[in-house]
One Martini backbone bead per residue (centre of mass of N, CA, C, O) as a GRO file, in nm:
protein
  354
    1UNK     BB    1   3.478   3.644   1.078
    2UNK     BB    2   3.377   3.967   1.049
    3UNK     BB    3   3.261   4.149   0.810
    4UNK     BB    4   3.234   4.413   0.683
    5UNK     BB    5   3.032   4.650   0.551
    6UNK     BB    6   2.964   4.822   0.273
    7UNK     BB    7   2.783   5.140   0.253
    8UNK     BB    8   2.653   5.074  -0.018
    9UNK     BB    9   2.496   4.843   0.130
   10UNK     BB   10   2.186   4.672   0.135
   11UNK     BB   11   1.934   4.524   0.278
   12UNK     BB   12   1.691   4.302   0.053
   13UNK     BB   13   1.379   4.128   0.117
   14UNK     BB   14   1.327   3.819  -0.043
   15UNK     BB   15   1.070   3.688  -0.232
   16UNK     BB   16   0.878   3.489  -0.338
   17UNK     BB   17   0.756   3.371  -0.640
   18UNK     BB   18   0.452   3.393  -0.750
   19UNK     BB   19   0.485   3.124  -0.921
   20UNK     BB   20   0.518   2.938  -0.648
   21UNK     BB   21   0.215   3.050  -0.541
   22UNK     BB   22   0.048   2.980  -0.868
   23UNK     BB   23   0.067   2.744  -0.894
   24UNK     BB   24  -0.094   2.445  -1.071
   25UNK     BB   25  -0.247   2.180  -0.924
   26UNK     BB   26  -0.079   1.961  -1.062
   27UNK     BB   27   0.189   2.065  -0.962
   28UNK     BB   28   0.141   1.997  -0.635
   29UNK     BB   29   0.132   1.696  -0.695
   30UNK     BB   30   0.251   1.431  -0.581
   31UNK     BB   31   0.395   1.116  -0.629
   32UNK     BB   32   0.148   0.980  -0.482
   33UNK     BB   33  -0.092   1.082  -0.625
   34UNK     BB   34  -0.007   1.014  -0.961
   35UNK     BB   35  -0.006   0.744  -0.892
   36UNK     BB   36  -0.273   0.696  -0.765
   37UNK     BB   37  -0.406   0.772  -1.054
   38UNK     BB   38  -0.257   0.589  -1.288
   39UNK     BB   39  -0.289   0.297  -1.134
   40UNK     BB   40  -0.617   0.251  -1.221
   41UNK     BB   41  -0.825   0.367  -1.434
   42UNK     BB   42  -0.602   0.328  -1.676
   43UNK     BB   43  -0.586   0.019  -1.652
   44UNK     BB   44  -0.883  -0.042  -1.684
   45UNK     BB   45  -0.875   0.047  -1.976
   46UNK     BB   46  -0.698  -0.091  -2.137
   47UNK     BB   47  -0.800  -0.374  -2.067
   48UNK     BB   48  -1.076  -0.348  -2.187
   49UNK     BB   49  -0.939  -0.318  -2.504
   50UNK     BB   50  -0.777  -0.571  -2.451
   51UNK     BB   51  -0.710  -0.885  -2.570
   52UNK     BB   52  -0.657  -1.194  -2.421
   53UNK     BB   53  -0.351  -1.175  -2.393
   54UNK     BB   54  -0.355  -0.968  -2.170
   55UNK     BB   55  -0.496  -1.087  -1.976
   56UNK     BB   56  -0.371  -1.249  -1.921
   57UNK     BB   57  -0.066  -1.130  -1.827
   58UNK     BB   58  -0.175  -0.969  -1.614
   59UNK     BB   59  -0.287  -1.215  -1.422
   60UNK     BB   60  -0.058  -1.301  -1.354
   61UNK     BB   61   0.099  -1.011  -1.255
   62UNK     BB   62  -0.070  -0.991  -1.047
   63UNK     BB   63   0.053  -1.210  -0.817
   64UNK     BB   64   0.292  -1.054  -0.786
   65UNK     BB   65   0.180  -0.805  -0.646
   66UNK     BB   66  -0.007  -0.898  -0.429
   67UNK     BB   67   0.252  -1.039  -0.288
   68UNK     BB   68   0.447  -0.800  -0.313
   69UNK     BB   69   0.275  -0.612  -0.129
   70UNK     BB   70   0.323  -0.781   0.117
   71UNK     BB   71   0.620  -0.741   0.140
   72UNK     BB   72   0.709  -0.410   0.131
   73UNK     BB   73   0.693  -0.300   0.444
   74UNK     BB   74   0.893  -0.520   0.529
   75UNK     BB   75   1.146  -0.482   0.309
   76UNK     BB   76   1.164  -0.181   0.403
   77UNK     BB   77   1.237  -0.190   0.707
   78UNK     BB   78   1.496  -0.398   0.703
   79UNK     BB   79   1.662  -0.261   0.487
   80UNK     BB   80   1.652  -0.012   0.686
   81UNK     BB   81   1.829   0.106   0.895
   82UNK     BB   82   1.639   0.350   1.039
   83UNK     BB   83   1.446   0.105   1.116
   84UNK     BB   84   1.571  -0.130   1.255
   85UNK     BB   85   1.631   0.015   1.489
   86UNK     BB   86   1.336   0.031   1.572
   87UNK     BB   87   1.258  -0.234   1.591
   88UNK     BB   88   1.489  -0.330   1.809
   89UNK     BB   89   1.337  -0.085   2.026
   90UNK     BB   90   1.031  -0.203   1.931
   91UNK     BB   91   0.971  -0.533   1.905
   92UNK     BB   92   0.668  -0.602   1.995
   93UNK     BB   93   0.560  -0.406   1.733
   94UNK     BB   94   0.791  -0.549   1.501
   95UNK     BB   95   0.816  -0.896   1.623
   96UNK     BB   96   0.580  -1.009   1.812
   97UNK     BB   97   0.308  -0.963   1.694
   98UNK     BB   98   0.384  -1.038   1.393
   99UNK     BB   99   0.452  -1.340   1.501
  100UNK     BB  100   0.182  -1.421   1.627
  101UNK     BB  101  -0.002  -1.393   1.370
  102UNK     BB  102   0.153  -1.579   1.189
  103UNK     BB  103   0.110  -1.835   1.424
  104UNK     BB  104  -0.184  -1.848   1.438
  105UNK     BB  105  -0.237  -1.886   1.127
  106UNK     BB  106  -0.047  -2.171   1.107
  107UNK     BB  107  -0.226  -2.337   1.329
  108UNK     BB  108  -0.523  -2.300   1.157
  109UNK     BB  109  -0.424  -2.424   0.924
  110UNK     BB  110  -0.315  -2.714   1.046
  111UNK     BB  111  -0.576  -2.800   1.206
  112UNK     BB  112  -0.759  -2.834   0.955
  113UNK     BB  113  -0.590  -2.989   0.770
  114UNK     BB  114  -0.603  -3.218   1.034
  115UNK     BB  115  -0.955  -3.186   1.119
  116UNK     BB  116  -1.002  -3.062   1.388
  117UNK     BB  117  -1.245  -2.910   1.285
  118UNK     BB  118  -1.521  -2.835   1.091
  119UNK     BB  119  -1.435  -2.801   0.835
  120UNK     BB  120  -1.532  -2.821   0.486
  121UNK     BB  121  -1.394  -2.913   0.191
  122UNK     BB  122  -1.426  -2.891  -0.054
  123UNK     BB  123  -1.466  -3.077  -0.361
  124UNK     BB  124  -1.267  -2.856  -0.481
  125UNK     BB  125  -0.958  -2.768  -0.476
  126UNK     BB  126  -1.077  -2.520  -0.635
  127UNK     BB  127  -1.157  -2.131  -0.633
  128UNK     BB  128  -1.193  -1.817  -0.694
  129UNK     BB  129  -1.150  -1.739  -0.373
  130UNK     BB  130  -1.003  -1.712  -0.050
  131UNK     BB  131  -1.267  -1.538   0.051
  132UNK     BB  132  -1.520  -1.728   0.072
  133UNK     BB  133  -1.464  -1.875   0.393
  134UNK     BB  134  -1.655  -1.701   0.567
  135UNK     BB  135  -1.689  -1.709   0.936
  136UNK     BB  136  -1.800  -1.836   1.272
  137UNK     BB  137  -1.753  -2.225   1.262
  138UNK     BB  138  -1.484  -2.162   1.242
  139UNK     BB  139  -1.104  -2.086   1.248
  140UNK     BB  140  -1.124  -2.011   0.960
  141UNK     BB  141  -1.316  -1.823   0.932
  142UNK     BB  142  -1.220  -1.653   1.144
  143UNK     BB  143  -0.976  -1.536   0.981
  144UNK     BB  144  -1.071  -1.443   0.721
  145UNK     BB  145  -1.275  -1.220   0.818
  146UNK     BB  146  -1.038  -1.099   0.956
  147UNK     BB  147  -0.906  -1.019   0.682
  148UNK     BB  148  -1.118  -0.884   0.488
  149UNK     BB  149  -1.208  -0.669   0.698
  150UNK     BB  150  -0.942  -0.535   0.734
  151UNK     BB  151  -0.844  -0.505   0.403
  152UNK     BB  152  -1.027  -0.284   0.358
  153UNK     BB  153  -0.958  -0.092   0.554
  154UNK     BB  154  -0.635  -0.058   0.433
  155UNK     BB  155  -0.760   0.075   0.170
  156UNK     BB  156  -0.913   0.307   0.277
  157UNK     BB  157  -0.630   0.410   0.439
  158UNK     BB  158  -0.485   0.488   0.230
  159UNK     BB  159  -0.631   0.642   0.032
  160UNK     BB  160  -0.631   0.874   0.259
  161UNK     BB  161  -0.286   0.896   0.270
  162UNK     BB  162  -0.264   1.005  -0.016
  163UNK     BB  163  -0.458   1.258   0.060
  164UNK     BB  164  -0.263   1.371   0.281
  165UNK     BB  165  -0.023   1.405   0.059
  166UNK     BB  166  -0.181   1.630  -0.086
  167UNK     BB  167  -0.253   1.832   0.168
  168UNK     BB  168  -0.014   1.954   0.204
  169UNK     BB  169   0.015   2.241   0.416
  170UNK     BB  170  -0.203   2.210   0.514
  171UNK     BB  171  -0.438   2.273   0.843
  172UNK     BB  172  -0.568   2.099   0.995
  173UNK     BB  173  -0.839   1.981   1.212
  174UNK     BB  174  -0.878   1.910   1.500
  175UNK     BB  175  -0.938   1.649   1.686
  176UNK     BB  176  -1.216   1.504   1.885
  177UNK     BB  177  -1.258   1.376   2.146
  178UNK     BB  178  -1.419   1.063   2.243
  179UNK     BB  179  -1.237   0.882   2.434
  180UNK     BB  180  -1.079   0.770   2.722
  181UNK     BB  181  -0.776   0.589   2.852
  182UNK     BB  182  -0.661   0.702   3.045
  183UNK     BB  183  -0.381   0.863   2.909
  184UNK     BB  184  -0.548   0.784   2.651
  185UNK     BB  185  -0.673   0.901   2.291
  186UNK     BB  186  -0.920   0.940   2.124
  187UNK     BB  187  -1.084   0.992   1.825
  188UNK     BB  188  -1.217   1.154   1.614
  189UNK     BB  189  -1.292   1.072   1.267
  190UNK     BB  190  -1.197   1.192   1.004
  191UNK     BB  191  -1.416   1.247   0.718
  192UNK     BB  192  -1.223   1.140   0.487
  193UNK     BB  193  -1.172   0.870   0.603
  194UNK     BB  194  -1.459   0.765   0.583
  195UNK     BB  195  -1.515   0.766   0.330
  196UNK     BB  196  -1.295   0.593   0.226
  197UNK     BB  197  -1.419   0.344   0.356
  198UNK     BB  198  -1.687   0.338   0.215
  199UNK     BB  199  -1.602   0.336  -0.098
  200UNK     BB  200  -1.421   0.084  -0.090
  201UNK     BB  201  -1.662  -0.115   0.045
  202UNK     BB  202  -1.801  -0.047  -0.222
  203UNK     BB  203  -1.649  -0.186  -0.430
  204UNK     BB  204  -1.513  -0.464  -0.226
  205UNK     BB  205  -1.841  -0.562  -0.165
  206UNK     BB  206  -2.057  -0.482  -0.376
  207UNK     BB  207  -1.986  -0.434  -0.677
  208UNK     BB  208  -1.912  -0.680  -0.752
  209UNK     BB  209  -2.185  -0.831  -0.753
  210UNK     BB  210  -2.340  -0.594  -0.971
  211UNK     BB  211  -2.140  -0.686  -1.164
  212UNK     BB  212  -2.063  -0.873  -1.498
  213UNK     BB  213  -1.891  -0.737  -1.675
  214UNK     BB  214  -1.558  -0.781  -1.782
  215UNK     BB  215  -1.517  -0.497  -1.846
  216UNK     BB  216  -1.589  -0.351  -1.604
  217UNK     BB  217  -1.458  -0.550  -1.358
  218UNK     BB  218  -1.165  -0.465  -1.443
  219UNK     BB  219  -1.223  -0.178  -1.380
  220UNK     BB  220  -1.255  -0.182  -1.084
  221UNK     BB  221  -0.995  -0.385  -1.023
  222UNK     BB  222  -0.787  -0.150  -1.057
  223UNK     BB  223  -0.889   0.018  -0.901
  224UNK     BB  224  -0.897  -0.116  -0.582
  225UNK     BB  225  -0.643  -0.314  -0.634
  226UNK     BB  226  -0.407  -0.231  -0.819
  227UNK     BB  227  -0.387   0.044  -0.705
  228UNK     BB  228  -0.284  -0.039  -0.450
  229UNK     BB  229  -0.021  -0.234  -0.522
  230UNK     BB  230   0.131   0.036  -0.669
  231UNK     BB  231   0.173   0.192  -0.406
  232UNK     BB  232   0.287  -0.022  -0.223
  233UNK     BB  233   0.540  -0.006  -0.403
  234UNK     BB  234   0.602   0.260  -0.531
  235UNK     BB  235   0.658   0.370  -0.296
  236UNK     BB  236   0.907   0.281  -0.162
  237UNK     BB  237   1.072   0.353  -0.405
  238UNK     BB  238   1.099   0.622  -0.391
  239UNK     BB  239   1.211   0.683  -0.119
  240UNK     BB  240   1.458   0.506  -0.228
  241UNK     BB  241   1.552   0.727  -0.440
  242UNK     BB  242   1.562   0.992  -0.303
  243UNK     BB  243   1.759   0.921  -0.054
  244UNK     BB  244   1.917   0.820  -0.290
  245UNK     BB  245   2.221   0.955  -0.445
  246UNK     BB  246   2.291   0.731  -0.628
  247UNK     BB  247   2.403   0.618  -0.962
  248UNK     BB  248   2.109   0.407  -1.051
  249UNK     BB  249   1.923   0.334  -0.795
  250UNK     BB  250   1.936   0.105  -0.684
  251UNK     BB  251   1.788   0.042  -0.419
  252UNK     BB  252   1.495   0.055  -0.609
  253UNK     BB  253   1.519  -0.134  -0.802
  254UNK     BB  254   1.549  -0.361  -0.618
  255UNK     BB  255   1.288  -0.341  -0.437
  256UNK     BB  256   1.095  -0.391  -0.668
  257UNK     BB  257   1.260  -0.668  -0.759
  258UNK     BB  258   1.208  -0.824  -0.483
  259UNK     BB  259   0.909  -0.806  -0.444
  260UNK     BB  260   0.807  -0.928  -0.723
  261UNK     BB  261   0.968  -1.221  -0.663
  262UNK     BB  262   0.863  -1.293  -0.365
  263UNK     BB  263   0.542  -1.296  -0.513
  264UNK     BB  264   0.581  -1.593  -0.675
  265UNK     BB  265   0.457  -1.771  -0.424
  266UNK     BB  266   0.189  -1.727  -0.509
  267UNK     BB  267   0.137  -1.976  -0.663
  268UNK     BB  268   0.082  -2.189  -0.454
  269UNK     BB  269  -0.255  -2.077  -0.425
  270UNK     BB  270  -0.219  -1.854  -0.695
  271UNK     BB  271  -0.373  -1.836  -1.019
  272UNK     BB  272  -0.419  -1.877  -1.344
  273UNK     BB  273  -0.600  -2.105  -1.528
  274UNK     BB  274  -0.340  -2.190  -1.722
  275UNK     BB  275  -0.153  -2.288  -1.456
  276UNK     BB  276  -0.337  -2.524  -1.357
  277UNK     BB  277  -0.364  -2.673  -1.626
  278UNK     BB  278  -0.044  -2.739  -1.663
  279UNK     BB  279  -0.041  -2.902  -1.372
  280UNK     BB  280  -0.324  -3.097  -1.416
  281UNK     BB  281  -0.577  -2.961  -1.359
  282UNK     BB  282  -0.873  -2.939  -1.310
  283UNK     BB  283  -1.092  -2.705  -1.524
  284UNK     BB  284  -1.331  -2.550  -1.645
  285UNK     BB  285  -1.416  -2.460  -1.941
  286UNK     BB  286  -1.557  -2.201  -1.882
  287UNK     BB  287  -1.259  -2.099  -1.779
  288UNK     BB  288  -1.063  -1.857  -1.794
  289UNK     BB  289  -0.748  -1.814  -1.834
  290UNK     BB  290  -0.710  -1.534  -1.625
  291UNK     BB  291  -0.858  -1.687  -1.391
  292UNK     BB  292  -0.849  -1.633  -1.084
  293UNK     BB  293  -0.738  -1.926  -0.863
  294UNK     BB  294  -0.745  -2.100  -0.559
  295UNK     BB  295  -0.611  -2.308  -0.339
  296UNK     BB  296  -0.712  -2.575  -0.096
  297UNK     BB  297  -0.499  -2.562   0.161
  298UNK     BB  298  -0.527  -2.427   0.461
  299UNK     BB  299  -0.214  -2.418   0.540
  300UNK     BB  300  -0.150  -2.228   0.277
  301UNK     BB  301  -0.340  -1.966   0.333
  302UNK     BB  302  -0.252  -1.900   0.575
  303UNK     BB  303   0.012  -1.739   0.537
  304UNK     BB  304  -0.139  -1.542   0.349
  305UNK     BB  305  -0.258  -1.403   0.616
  306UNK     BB  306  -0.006  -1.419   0.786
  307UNK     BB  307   0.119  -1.175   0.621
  308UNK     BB  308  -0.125  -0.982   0.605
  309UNK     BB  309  -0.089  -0.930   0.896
  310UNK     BB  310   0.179  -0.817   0.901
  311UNK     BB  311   0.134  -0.560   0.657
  312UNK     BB  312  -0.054  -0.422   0.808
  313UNK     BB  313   0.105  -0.322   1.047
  314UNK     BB  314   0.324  -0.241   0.900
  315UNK     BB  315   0.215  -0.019   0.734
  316UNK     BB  316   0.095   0.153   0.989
  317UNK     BB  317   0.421   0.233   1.108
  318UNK     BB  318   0.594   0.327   0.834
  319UNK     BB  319   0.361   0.594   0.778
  320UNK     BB  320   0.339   0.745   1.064
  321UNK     BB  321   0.395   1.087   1.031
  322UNK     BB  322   0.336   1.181   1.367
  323UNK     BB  323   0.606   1.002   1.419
  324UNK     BB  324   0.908   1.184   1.469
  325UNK     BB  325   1.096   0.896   1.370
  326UNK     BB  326   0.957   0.876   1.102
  327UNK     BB  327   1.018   1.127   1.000
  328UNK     BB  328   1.315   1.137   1.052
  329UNK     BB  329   1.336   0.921   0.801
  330UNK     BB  330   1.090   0.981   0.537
  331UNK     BB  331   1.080   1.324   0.554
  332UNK     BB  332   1.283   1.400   0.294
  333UNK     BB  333   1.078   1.240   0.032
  334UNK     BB  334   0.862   1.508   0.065
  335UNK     BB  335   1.013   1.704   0.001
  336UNK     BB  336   0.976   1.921  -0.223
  337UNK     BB  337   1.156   2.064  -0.469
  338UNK     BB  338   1.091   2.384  -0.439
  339UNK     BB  339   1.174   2.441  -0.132
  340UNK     BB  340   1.476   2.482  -0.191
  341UNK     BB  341   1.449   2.718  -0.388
  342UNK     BB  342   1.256   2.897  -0.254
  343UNK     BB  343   1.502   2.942   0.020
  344UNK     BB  344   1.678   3.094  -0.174
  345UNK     BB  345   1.486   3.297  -0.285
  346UNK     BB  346   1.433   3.427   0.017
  347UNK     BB  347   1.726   3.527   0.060
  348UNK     BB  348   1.926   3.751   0.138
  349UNK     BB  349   1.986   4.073  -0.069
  350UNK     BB  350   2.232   4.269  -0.215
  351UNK     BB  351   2.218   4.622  -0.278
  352UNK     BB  352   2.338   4.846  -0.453
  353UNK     BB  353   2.392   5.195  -0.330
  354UNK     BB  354   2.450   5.546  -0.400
   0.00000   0.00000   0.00000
């Protein structure tokens, strides 16, 4: 029921306050952007002037983030109810596609191992990359290749995303139509996303080749690879901590930890130099001990590249914030904090008048 107003009061419509639409460009950043400003260089930087005992720790703990971020968006997508739904509601998409790339690159590895191919075993059991052996001479080659290539693509694709959260409330530029097909459009990709795309594949395609001093090598590192995993964790445990609202934020806490646990698998196939020495495989003594090196067994390599494939996919999906059911899934853990204040303080407010 409605009451009577009485006549010495008028509504008097409140602004927001201007301090916060002249907040300072820091205060702006989100906590994705945050993430990733802080989890790169400052990371390859402690590296670099750190002794030989901090490099190996570091590079053990690596094994675990990299296969550990490859388990994050399957891990985050599965444990969340609102998500799990979309799953079953979409299998193809969630279920059959990321299922066939797992098992053809499984049968690719098991293939390989049991000689059907041409490839060719190096003589030494261990290499220092297990992506080092792109080509297109038998169908482990052409795995990794699309693994490789495919991989630099995710990481410069991130780093867009970081970008694109980081300018939250501008409104885009419109794409332009490149392709028709059917009844679906292509679109020109934005300039930033290529830009994006470039420096990646400059980091991580070029830049190798051209660093050889250990401690510049670690900072470049840190940049382009450390700073991927740590988003790619990093960023789905904020989601479930700001949505979670009991304290002290287990599901947050537990999903940091049951990736980084589930990573420890990555042990099987890489590891750093003093991990392979204890296991008493011979290790070149010239190689140090924080050298990350991989197992070559192809059938145990397709797995870490069928999972890469997996992660590709659901990285992909379960962050495209365009999709309206996406979007109504994990779009209030972006909603700024002081949304919620600028909004109360907006709203009218009645004032005594003689």
């Amino acid at each position: 029921m409605d009451r009577a107003r009485p006549s010495n009061l008028r509504e008097v419509a409140r602004q927001p306050s201007g301090g916060v639409r002249s907040a300072s460009g820091f205060a702006r950043i989100p906590f994705a952007g945050w993430l990733w400003l802080l989890s790169g260089l400052p990371v390859g930087l402690a590296l670099a002037y750190s002794p030989l005992p901090v490099w190996v720790a570091f590079f053990t703990f690596a094994v675990l983030l990299e296969v550990g971020h490859a388990f994050s968006p399957i891990v985050f997508a599965w444990t969340n109810r609102s998500y799990r739904q979309l799953i079953f509601r979409y299998p193809r998409k969630y279920i059959l596609l990321p299922g066939a790339f797992l098992l053809t690159a499984a049968a690719i590895g098991v293939a390989t191992s049991l000689g059907w191919t041409s490839f060719v075993q190096p003589t030494q059991d261990l290499t220092g990359q297990n992506y080092a052996f792109t080509g297109f001479r038998n169908p482990f080659g052409v795995m990794v290749s699309v693994y490789w290539w495919w991989n630099v693509y995710h990481f410069g694709m991130q780093n867009f995303g970081v970008l694109s959260m980081c300018r939250a409330g501008q409104n885009p530029m419109p794409r332009r139509t490149m392709l028709t097909v059917g009844e679906r459009q292509i679109r020109w990709p934005r300039p930033a996303a290529i830009l994006s795309l470039a420096i990646t594949a400059f980091g991580m395609v070029i830049l190798p080749k051209l660093v050889h001093a250990p401690e510049l090598g670690v900072v470049f590192y840190a940049i382009f690879f450390v700073n991927h995993w740590i988003v790619a964790i990093g960023l789905p445990t904020r989601v479930e901590g700001v949505l979670d609202r009991s304290w002290p934020r287990v599901r947050a806490w537990g999903f940091a930890l049951g990736v980084l646990l589930l990573g420890g698998i990555g042990f099987v196939w890489s590891a750093p130099a003093w991990v392979w020495r204890a296991w008493g495989y011979s290790i070149p003594a010239h190689a140090p001990d924080y050298a990350l090196i991989s197992h070559v067994v192809p059938a145990v390599l397709s797995l870490r590249f069928g999972l890469s494939f997996v992660h590709f996919l659901y990285d992909r999906h379960i962050w495209k914030m365009s999709d309206p059911e996406i979007r109504a899934i994990i779009g209030p853990a972006f909603v700024p904090g002081t949304v919620g204040r600028s909004l109360a303080r907006s709203q009218p407010r009645l004032r005594r008048v003689a």
